[in-house]
C-alpha distance (Angstrom), angle and dihedral (degrees) to the residues before:
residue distance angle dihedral
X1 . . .
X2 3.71 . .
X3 4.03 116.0 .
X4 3.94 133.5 -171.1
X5 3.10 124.8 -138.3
X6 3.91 145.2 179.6
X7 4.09 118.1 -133.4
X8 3.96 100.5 172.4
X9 4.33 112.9 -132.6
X10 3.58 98.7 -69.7
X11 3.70 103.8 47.2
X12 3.86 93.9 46.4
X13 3.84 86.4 39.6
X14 4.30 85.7 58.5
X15 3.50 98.2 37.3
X16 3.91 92.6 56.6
X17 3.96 83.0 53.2
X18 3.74 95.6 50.2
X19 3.63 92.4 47.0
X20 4.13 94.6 49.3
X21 3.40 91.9 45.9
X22 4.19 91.4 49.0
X23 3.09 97.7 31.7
X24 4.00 91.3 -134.0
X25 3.56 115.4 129.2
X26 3.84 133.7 -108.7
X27 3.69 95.9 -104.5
X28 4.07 99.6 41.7
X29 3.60 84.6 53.1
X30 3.96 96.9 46.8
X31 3.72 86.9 48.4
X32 3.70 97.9 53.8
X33 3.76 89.4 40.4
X34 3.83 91.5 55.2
X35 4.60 89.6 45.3
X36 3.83 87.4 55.7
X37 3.78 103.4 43.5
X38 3.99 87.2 44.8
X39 3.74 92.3 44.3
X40 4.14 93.8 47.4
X41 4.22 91.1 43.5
X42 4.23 83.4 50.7
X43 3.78 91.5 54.8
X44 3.92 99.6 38.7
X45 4.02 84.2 55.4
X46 3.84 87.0 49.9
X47 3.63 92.9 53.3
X48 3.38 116.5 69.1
X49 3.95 131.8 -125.0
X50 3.70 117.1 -107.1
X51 3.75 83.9 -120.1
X52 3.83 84.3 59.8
X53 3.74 93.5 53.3
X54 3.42 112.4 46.3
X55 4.25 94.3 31.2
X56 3.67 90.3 116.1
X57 3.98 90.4 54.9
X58 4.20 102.0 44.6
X59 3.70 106.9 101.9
X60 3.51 97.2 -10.1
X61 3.76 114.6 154.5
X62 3.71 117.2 -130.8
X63 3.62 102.4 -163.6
X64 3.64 130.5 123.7
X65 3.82 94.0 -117.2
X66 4.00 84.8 43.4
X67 3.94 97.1 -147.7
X68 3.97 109.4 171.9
X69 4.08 120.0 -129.9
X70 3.43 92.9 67.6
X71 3.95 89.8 172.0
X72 3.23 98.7 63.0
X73 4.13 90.7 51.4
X74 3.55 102.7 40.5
X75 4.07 100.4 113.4
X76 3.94 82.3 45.3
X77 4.36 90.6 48.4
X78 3.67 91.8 38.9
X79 4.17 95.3 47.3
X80 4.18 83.1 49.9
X81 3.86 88.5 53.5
X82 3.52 95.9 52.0
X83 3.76 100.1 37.8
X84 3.96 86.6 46.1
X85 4.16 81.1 52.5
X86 3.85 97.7 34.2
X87 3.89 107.4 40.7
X88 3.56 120.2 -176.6
């Protein structure tokens, strides 16, 4: 199925060199372009983010009583760990 498409100066200006120096033409090179973009976008939505992975771990409070907002209780969470450690 025939497509148009728009390459600005530069692009069309490389292209042309790639394919005389190759000897491939315009459209085989278009074509394989277009497989390999589509095939790398397909596996970076198949891999997930390294938000995606570890979004059960950020912020999560470890404590016993698990309470959430850990940042805003950390002198509190770290003075329990060391008086739990260190007892009087």
């Amino acid at each position: 199925m025939p497509k148009s498409l728009r390459l600005g100066t530069e692009l069309e200006q490389a292209l042309d060199r790639y394919c005389t120096e190759t000897g491939e033409t315009t459209s085989a090179v278009i074509r394989q372009s277009v497989a390999e973009y589509l095939v790398r976008r397909k596996k970076k939505r198949s891999t997930p983010s390294a938000w995606e992975l570890g979004k059960d771990l950020f912020g999560a409070d470890r404590s016993p009583a698990g309470r959430g907002n850990v940042s805003g209780r950390v002198k509190t969470l770290i003075r329990g760990k060391l008086r739990a450690k260190h007892p009087r």
